[in-house]
C-alpha positions in Angstrom: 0.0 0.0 0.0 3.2 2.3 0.6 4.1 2.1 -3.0 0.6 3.2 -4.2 1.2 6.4 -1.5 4.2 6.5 -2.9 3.4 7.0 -6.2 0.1 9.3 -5.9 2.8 11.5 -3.9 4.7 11.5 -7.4 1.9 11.8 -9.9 -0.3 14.2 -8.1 1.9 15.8 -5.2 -0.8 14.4 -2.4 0.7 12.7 0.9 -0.8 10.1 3.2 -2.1 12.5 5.4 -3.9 14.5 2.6 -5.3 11.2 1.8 -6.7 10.6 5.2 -7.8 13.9 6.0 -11.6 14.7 6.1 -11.4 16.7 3.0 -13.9 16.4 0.0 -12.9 18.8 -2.2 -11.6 18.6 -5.7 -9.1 17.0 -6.9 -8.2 15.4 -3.6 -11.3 13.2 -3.8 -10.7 12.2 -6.9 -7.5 11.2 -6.2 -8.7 9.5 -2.8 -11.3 7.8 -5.2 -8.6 6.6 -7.2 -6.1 5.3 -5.0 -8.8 3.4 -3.4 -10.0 2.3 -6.8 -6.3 0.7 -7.1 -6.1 -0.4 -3.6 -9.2 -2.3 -3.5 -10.0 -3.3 -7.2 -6.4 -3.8 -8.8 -4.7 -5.0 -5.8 -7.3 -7.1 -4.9 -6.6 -5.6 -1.3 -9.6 -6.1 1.1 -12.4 -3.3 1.4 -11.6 -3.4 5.5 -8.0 -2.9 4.9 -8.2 0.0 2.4 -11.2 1.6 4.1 -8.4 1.0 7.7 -5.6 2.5 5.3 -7.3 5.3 4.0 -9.3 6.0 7.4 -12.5 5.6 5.5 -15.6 3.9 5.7 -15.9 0.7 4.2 -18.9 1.2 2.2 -17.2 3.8 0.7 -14.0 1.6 -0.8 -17.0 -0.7 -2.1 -18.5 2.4 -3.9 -15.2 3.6 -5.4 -14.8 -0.1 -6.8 -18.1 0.1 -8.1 -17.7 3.6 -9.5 -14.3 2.6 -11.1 -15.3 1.5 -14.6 -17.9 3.8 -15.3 -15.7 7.1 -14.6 -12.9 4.8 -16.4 -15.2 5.4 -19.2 -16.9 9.1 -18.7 -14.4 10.6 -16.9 -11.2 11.1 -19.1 -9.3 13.0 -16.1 -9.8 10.3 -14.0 -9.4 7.6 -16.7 -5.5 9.6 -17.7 -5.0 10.2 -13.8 -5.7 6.2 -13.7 -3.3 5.4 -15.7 -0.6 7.8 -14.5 -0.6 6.3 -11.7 -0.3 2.6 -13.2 2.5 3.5 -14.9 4.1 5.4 -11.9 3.3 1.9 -10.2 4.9 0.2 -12.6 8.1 2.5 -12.2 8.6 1.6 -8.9 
């Protein structure tokens, strides 16, 4: 989970803490979306775990899995922010 912290912190300039923070605002939960998309949906990590990780409830790590495609597909920030961060993944 520390290399998917890791590379957000590259690709979008966001720490753990702004990840955990209650902050809804744009682009942060976007990107809090999207790590947990990657956490939880890629990873194959538990929803418990990432919701734990990203101090988060975790209903809401089993609506950014379900939310993942369809923004994969309407959303083309989050679908080039998505793979940004794949390939930062890959990187490391």
């Amino acid at each position: 989970m520390e290399k998917v912290v890791t590379a957000a912190l590259e690709v979008f300039g966001v720490t753990y803490h702004d990840l955990t923070k209650k902050n809804r605002s744009e682009p942060l939960a976007s990107v809090r979306g999207l790590v947990g998309a990657v956490l939880y949906v890629d990873m194959k990590i538990s929803r418990n775990d990432v919701a734990a990780f990203l101090h988060r409830n975790p209903t809401l790590v089993t609506i950014y899995g379900q939310n993942h495609l369809d923004r994969m597909i309407t959303d083309r920030q989050y679908c080039q922010s998505y793979h940004a961060l794949k390939s930062k993944l890959e990187e490391l």
